[in-house]
N, CA, C and O atoms as a MOPAC input file, in Angstrom:
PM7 MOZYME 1SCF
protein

 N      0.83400 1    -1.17400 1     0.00000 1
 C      0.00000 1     0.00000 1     0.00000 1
 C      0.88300 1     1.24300 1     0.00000 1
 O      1.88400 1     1.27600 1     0.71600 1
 N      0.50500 1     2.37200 1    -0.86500 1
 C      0.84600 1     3.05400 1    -0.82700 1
 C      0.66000 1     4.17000 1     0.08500 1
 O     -0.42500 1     4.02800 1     0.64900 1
 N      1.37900 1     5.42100 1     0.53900 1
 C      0.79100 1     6.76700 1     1.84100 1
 C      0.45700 1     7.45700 1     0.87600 1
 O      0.70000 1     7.10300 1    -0.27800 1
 N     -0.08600 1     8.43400 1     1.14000 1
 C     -0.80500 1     9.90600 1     0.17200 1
 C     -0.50100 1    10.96300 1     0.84900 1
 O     -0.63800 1    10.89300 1     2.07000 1
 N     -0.08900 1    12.02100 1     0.34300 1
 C     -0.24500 1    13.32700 1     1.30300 1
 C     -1.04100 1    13.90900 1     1.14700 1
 O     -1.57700 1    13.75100 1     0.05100 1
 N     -1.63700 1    14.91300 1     2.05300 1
 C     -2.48000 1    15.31000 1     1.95500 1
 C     -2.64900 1    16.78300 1     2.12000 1
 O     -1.61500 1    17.21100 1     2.63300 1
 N     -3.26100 1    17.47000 1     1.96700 1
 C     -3.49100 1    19.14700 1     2.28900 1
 C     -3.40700 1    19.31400 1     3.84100 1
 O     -4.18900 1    18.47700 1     4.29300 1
 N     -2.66600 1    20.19200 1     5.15500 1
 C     -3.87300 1    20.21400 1     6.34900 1
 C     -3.87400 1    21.77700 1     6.19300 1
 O     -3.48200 1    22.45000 1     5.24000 1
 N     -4.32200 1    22.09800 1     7.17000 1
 C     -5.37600 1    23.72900 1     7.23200 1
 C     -4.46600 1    24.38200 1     7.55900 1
 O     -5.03100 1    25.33600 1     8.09300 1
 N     -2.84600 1    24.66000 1     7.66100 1
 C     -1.88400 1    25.49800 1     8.00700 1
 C     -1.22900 1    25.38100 1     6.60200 1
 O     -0.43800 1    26.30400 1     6.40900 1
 N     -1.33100 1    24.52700 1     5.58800 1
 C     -1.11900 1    24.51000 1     4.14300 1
 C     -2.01300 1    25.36600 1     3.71400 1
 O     -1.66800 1    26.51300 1     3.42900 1
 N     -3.08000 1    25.02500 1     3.61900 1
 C     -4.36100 1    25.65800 1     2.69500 1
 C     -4.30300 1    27.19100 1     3.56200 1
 O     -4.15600 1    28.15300 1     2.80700 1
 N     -4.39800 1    27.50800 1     4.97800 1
 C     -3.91300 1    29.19200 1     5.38500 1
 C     -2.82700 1    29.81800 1     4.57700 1
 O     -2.82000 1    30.96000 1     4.11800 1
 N     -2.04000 1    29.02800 1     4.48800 1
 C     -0.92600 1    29.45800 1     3.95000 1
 C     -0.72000 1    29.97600 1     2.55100 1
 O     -0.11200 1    30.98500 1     2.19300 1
 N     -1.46300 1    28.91700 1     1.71600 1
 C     -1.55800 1    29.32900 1     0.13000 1
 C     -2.53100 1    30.67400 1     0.25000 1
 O     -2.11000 1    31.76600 1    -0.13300 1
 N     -3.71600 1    30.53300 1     0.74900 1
 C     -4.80600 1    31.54900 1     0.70900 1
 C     -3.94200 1    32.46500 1     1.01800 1
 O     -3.52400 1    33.10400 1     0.05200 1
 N     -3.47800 1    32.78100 1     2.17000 1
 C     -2.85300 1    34.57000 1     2.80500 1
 C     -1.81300 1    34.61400 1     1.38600 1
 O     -1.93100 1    35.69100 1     0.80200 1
 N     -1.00500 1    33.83200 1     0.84700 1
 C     -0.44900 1    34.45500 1    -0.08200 1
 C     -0.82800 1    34.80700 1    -1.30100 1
 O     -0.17500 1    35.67100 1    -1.88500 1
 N     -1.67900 1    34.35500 1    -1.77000 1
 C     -2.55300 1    34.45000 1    -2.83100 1
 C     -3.22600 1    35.64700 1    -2.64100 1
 O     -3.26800 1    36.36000 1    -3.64400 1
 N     -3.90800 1    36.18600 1    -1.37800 1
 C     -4.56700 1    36.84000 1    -1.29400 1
 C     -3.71600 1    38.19200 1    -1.25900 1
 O     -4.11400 1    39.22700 1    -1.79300 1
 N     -2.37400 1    38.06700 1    -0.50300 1
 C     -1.54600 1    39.28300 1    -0.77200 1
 C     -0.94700 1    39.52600 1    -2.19600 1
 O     -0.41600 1    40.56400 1    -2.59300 1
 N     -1.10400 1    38.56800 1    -2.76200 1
 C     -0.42400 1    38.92100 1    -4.40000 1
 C     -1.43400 1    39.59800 1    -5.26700 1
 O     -1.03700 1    40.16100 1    -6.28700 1
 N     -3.27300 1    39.59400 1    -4.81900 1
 C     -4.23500 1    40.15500 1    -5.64500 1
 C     -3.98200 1    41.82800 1    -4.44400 1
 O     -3.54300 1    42.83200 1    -5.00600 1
 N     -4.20800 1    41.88200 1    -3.36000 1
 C     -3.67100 1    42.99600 1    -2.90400 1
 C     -2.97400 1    43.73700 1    -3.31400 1
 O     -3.28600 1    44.86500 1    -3.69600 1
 N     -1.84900 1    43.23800 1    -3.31800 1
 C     -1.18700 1    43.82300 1    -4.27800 1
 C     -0.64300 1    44.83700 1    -5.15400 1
 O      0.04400 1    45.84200 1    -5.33500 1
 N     -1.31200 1    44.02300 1    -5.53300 1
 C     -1.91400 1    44.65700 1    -7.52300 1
 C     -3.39300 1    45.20000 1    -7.55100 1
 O     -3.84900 1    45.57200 1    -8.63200 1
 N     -4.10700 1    45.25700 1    -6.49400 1
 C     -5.66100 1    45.79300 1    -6.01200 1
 C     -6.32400 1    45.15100 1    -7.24000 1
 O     -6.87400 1    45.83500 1    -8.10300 1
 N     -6.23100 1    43.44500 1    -7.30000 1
 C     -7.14300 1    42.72800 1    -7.53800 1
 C     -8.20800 1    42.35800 1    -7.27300 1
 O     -8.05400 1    41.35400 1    -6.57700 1
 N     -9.65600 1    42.64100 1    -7.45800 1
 C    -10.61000 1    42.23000 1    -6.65000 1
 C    -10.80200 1    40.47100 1    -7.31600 1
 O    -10.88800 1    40.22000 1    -8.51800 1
 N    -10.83200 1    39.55100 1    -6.33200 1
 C    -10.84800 1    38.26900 1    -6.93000 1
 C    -11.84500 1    37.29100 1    -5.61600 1
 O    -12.45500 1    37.55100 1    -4.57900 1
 N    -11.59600 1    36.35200 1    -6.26300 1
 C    -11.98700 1    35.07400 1    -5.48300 1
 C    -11.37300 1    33.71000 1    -5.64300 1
 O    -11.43100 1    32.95900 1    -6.61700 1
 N    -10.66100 1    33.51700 1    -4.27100 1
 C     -9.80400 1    32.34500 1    -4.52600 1
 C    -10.02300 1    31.29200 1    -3.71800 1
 O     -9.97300 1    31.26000 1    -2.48900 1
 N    -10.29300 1    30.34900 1    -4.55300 1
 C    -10.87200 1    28.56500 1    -4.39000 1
 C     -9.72100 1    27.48400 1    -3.95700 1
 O     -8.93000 1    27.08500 1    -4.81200 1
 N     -9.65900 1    27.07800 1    -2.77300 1
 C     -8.85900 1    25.96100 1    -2.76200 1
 C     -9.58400 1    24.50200 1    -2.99900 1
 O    -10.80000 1    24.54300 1    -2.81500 1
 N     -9.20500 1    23.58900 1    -3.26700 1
 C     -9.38400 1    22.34900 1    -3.34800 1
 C     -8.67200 1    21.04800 1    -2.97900 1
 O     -7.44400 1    21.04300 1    -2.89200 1
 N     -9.75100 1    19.39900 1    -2.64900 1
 C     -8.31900 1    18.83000 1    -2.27800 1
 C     -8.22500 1    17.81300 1    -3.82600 1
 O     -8.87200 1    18.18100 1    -4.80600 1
 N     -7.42000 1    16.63000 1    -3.88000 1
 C     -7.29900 1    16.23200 1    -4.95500 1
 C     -8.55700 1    15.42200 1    -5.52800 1
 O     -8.36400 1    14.70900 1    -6.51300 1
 N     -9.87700 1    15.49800 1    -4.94400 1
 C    -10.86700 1    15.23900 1    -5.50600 1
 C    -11.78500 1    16.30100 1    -5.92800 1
 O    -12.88400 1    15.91500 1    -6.32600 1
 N    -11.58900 1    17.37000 1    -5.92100 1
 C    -11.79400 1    18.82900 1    -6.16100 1
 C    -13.13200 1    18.94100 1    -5.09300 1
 O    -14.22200 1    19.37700 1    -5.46300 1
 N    -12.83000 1    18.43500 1    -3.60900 1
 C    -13.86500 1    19.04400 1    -2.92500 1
 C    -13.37300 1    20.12900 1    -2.57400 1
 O    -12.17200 1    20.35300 1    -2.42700 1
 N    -14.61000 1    21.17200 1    -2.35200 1
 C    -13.90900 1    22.87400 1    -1.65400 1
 C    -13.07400 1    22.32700 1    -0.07500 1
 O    -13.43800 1    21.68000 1     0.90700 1
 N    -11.63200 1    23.08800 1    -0.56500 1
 C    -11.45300 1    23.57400 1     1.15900 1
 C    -11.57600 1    24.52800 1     1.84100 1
 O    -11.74800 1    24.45400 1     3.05800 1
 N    -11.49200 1    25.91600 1     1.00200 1
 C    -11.62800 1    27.30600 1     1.21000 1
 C    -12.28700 1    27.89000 1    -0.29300 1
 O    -12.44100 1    27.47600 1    -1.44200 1
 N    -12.53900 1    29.02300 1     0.44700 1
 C    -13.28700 1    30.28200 1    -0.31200 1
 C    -13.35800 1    31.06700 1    -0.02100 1
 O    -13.98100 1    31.29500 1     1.01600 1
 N    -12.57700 1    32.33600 1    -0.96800 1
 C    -12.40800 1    33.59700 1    -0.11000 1
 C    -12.65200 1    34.91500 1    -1.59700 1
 O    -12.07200 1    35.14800 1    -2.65700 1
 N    -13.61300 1    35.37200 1    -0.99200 1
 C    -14.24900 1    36.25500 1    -2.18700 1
 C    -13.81700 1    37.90600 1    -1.57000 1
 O    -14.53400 1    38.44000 1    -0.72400 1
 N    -12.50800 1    38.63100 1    -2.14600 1
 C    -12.09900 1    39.80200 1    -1.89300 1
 C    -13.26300 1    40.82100 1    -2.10500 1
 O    -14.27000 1    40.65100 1    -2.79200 1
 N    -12.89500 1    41.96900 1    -1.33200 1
 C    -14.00700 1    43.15100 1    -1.29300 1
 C    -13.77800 1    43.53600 1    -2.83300 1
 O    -12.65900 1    43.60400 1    -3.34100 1
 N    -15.23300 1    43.83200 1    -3.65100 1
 C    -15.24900 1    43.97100 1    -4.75700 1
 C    -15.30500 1    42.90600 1    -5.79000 1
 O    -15.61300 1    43.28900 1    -6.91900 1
 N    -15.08600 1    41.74300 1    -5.63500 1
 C    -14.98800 1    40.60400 1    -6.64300 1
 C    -16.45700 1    40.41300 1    -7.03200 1
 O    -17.48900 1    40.60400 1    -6.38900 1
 N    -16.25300 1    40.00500 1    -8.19900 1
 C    -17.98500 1    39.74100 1    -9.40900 1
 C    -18.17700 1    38.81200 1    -8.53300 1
 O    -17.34600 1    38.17700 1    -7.88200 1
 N    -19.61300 1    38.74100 1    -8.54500 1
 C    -20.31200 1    37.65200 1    -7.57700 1
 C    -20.14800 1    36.32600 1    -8.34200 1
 O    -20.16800 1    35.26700 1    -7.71500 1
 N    -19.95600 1    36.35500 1    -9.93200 1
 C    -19.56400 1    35.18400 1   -10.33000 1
 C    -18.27600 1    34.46300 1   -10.53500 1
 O    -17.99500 1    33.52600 1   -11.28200 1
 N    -17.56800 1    35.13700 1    -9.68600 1
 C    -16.07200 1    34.91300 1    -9.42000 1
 C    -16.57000 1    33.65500 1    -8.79000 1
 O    -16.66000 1    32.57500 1    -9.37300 1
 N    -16.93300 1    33.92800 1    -7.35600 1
 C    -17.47600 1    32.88600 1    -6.40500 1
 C    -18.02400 1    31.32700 1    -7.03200 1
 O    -18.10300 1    30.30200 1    -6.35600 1
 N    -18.37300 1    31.45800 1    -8.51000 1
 C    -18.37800 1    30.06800 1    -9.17900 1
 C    -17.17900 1    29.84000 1    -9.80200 1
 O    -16.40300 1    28.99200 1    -9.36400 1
 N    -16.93000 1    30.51700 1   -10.80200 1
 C    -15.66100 1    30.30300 1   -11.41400 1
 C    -14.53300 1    29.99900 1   -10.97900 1
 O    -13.75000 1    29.27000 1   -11.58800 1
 N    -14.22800 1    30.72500 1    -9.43800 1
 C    -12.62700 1    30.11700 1    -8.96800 1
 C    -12.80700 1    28.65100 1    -8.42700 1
 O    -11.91400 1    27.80500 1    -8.37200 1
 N    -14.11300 1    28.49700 1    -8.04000 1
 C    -13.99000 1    26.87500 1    -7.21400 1
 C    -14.05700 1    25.98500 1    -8.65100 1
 O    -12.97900 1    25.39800 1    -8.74200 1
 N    -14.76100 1    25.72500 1    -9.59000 1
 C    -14.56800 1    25.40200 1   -10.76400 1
 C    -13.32600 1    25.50900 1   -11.49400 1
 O    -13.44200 1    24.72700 1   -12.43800 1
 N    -12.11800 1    26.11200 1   -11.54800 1
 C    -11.46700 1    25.96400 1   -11.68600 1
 C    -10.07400 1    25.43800 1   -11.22200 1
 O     -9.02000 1    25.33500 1   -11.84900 1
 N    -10.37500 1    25.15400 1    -9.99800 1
 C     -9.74400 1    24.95300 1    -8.96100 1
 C    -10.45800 1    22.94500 1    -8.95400 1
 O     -9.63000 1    22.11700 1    -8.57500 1
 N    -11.33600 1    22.61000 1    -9.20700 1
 C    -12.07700 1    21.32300 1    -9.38900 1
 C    -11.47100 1    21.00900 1   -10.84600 1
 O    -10.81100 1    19.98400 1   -10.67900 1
 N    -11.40600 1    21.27900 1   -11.78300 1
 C    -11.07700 1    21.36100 1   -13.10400 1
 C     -9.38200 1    20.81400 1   -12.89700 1
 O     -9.04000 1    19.65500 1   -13.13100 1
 N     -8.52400 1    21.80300 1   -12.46000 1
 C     -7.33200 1    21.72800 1   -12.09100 1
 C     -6.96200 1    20.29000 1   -11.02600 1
 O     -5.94100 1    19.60200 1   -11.03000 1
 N     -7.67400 1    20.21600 1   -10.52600 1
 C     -7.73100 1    19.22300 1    -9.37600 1
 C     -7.46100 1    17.91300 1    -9.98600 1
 O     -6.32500 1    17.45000 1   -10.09000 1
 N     -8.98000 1    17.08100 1   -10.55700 1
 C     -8.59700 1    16.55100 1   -11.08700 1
 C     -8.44400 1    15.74100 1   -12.64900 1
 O     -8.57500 1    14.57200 1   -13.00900 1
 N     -8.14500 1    16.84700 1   -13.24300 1
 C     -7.55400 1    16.77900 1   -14.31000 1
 C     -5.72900 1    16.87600 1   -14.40200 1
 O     -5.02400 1    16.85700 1   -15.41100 1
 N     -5.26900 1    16.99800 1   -12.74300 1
 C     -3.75700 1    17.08600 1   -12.94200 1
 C     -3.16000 1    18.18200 1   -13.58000 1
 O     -1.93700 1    18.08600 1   -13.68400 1
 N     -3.59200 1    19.03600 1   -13.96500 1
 C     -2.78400 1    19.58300 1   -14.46000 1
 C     -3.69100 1    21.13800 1   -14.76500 1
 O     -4.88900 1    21.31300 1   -14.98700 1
 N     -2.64400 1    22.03600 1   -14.67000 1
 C     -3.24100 1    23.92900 1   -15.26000 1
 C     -4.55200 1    23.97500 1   -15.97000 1
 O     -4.81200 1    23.04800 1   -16.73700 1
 N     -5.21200 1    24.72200 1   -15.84500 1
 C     -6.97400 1    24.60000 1   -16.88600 1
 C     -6.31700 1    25.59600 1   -17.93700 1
 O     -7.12600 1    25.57600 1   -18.86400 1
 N     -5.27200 1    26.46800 1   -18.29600 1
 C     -4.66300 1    26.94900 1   -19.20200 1
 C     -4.74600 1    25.64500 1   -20.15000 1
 O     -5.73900 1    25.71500 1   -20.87400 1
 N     -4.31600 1    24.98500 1   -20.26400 1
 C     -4.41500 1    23.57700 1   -20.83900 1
 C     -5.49400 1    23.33900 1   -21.83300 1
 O     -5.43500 1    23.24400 1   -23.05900 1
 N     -6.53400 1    23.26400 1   -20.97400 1
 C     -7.98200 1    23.14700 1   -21.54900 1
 C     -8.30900 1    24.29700 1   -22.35100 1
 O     -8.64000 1    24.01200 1   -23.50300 1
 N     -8.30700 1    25.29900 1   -22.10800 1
 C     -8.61400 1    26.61000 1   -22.58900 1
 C     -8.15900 1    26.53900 1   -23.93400 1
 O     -8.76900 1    26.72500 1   -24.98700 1
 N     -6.61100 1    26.14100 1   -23.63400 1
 C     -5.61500 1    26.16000 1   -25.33000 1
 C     -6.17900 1    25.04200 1   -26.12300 1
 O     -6.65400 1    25.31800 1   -27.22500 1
 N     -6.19000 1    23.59100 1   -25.63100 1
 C     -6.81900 1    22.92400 1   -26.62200 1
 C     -8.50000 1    23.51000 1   -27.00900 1
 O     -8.68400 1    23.23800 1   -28.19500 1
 N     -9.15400 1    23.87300 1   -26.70100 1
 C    -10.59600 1    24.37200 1   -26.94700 1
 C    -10.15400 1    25.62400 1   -27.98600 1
 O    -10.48800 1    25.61100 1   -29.17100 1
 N     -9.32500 1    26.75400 1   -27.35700 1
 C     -9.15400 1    27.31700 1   -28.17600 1
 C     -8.55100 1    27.16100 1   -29.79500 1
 O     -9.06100 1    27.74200 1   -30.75300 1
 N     -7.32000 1    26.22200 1   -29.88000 1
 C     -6.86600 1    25.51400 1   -30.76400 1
 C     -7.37600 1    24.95900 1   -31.84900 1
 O     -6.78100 1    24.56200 1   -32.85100 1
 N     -9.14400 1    24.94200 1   -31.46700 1
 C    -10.05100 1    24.07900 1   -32.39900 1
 C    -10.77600 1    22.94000 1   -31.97900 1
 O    -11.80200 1    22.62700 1   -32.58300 1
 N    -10.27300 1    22.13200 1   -30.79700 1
 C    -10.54400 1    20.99300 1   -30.03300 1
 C    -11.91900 1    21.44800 1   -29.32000 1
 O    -11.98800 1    21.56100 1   -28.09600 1
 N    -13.04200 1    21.70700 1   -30.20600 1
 C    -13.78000 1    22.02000 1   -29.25300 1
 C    -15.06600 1    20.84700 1   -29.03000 1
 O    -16.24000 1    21.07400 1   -28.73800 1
 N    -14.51500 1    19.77500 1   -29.23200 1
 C    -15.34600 1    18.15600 1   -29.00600 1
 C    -15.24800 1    18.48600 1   -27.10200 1
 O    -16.21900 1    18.33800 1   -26.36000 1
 N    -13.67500 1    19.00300 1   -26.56900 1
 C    -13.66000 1    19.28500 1   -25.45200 1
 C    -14.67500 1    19.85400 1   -24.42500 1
 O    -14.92000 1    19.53700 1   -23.26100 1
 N    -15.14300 1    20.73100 1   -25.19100 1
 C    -16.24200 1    21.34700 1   -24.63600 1
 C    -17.45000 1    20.24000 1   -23.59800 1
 O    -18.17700 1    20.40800 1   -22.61900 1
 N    -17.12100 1    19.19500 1   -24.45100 1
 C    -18.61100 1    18.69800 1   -24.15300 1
 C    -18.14800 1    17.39700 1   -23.00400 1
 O    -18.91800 1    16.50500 1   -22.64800 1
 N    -16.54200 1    17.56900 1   -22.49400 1
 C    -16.13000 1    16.56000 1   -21.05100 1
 C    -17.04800 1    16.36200 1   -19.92700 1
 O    -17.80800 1    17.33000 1   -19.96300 1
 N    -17.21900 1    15.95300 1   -19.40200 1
 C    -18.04600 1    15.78800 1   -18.08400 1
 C    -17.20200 1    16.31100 1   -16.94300 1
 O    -15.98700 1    16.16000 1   -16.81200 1
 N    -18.04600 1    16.96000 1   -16.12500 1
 C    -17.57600 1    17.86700 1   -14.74000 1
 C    -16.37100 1    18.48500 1   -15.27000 1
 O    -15.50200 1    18.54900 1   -14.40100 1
 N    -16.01200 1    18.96700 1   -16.40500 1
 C    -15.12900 1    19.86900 1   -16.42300 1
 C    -15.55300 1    20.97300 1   -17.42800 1
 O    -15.62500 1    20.94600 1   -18.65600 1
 N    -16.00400 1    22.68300 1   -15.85800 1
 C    -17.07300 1    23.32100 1   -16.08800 1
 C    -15.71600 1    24.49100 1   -15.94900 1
 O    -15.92100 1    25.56500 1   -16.51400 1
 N    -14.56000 1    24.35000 1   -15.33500 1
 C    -13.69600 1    25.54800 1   -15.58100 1
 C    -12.15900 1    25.46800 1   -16.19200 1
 O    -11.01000 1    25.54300 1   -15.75800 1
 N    -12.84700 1    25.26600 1   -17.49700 1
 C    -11.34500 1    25.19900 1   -18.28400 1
 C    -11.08300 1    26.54900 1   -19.31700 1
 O    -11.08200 1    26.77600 1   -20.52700 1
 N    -10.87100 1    27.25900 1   -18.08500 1
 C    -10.18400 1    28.51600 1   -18.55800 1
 C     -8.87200 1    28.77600 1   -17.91100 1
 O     -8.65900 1    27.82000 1   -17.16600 1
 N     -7.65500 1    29.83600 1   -17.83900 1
 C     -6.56000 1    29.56000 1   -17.11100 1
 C     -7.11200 1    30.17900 1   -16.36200 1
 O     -8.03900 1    30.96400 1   -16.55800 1
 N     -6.30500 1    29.73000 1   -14.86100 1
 C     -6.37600 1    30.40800 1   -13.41400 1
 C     -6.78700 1    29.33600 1   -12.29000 1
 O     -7.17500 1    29.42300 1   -11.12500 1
 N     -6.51600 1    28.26500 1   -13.19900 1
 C     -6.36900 1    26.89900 1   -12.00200 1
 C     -5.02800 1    26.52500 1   -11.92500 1
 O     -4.44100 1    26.44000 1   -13.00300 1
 N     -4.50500 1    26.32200 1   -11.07300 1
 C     -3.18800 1    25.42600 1   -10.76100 1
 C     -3.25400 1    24.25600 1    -9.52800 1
 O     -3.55700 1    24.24500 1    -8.33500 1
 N     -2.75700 1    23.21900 1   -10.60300 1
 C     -2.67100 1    21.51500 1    -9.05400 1
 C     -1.36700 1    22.14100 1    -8.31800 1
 O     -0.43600 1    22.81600 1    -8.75700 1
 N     -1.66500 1    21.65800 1    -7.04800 1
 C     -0.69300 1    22.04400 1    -6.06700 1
 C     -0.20000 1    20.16600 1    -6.03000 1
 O     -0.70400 1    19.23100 1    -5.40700 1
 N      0.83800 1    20.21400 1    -6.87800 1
 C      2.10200 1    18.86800 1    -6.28700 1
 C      3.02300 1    18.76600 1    -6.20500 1
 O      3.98000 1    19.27300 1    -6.78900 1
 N      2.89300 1    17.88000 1    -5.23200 1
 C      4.05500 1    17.32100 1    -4.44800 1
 C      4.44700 1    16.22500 1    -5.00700 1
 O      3.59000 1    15.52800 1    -5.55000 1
 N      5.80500 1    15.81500 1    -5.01100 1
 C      6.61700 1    14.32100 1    -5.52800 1
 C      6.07300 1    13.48300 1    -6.04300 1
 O      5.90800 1    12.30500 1    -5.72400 1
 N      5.52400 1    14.48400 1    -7.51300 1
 C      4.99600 1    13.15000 1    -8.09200 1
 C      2.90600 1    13.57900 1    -7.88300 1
 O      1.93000 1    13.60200 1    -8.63200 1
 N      3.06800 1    13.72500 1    -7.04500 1
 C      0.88000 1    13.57500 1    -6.39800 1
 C      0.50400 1    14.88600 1    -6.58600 1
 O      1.21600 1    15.89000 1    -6.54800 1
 N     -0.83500 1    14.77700 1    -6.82000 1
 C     -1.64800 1    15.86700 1    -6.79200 1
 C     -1.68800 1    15.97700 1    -5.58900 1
 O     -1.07300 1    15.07100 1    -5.02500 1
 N     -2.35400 1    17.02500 1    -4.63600 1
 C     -2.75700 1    17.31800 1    -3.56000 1
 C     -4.31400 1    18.08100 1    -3.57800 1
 O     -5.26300 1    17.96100 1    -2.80300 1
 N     -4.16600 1    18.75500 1    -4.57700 1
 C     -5.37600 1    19.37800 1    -4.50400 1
 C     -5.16200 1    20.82500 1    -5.90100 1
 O     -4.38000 1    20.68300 1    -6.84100 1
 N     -5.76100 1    21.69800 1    -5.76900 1
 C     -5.40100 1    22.59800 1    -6.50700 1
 C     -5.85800 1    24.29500 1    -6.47700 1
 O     -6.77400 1    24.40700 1    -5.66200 1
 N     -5.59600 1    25.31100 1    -6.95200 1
 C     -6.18200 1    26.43200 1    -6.62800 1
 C     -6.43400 1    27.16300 1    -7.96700 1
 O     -5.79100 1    27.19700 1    -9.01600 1
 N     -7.91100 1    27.89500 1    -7.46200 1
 C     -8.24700 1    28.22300 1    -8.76600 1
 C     -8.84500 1    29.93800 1    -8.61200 1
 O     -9.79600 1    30.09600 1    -7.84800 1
 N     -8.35200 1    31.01700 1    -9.24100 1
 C     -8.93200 1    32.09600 1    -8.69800 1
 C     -9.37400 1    32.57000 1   -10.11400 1
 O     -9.04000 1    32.01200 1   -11.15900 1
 N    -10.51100 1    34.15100 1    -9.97200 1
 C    -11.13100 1    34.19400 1   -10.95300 1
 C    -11.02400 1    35.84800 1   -10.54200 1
 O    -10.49700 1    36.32100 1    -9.53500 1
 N    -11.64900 1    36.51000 1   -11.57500 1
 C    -11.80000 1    38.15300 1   -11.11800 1
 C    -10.97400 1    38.92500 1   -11.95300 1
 O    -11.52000 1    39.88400 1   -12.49900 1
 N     -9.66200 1    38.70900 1   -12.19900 1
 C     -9.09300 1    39.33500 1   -13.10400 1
 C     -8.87100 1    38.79700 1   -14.94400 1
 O     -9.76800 1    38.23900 1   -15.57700 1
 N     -7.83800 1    39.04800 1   -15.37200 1
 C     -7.37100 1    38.09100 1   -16.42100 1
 C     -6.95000 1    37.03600 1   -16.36700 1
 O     -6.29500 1    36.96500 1   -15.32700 1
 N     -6.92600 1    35.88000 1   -17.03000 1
 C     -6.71200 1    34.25300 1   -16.73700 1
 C     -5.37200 1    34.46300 1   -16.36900 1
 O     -5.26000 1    33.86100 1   -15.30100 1
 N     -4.04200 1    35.09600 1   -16.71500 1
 C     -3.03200 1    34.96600 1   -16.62800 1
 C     -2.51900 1    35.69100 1   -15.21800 1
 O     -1.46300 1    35.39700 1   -14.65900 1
 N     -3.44800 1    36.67600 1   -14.75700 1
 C     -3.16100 1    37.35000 1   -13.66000 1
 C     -4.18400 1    36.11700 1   -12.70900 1
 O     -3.39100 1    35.53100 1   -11.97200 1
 N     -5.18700 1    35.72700 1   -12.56100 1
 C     -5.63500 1    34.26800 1   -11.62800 1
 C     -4.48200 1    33.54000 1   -11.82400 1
 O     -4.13800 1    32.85800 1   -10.85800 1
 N     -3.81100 1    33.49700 1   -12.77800 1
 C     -2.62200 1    32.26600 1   -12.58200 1
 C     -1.74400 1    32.79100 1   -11.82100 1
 O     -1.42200 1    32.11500 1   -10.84300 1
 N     -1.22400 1    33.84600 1   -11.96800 1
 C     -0.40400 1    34.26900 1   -11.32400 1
 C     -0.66700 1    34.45800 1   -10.11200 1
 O      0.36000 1    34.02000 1    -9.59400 1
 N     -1.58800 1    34.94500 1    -8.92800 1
 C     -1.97600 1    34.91200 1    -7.84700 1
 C     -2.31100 1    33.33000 1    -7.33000 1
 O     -2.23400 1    33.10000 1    -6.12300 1
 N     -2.56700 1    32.58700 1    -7.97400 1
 C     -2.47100 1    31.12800 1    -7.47400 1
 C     -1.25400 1    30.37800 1    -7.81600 1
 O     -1.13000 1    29.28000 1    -7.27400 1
 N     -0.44000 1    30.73100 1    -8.52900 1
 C      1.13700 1    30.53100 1    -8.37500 1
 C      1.90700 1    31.28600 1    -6.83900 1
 O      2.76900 1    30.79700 1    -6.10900 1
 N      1.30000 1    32.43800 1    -6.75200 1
 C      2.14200 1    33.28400 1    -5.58100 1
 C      1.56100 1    32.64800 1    -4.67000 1
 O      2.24200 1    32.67100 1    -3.64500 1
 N      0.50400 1    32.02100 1    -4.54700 1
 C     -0.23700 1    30.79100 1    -3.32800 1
 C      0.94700 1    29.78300 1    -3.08600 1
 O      1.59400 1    29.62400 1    -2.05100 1
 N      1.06800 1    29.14400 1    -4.29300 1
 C      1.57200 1    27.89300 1    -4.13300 1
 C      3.52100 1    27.82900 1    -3.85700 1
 O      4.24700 1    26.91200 1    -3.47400 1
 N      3.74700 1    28.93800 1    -4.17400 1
 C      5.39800 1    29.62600 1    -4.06100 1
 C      5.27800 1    29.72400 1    -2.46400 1
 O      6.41800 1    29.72200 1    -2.00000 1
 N      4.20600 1    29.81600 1    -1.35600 1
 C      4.20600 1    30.49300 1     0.07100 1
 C      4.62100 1    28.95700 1     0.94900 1
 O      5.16400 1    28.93800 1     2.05300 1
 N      4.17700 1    27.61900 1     0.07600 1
 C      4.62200 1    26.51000 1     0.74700 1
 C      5.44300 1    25.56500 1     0.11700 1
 O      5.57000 1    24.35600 1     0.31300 1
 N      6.17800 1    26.61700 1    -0.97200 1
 C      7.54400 1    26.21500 1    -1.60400 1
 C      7.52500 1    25.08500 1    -2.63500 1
 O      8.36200 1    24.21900 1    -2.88800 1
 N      5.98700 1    25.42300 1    -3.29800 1
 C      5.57400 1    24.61800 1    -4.45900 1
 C      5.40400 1    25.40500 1    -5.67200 1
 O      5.06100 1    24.85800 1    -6.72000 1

């Protein structure tokens, strides 16, 4: 049998406060979704000012990212590319960029997905998440 690691709540504090200081920042109004590697919510944190439909989009992308393994930049490019049979995947409702899997050696753990600004600036604030626990 194999061990798994797992997310605990001084990880997931940790990504959030940095994430949340990198949309600060830059006076991002956003909303940022954590997840674990089955894309259940662990957090949700909707900044003063963020579109109320942020609040869907970052956890959706953050589920998307989860588990699909890998960036929803991904998805976005193949859809955009022409691949748009993609469109029609099951439970994968946020494949736009601004999800990132948070892993470790090899494993998913979970992933973060924020929404509110431009896809590349959500990436970037859920990269400055995942840089706070040296991922």
């Amino acid at each position: 049998m194999k061990n798994k690691l797992s997310l605990e709540l001084a990880d997931i504090k940790a990504i959030a406060a940095a994430a949340e200081a990198e949309a600060l920042a830059h006076a991002w109004a956003v909303t940022i979704a954590i997840v674990d590697d089955g894309g259940n919510m662990l957090w949700l944190q909707r900044l003063d000012g963020a579109a109320p439909i942020s609040s869907l989009i970052a956890p959706a992308k953050a589920r998307t990212s989860a588990i699909g393994r890998r960036e929803t930049k991904m998805y976005e490019d193949m859809v955009n590319g022409g691949r748009f049979s993609f469109l029609s995947a099951p439970t994968l409702d946020g494949m736009l960029e601004g999800g990132v899997p948070i892993m470790k050696d090899g494993q998913c753990l979970g992933a973060v997905g924020v929404s509110g600004v431009k896809s590349s600036e959500d990436a970037q604030i859920a990269r400055a998440g995942l840089a706070a626990v040296g991922l």
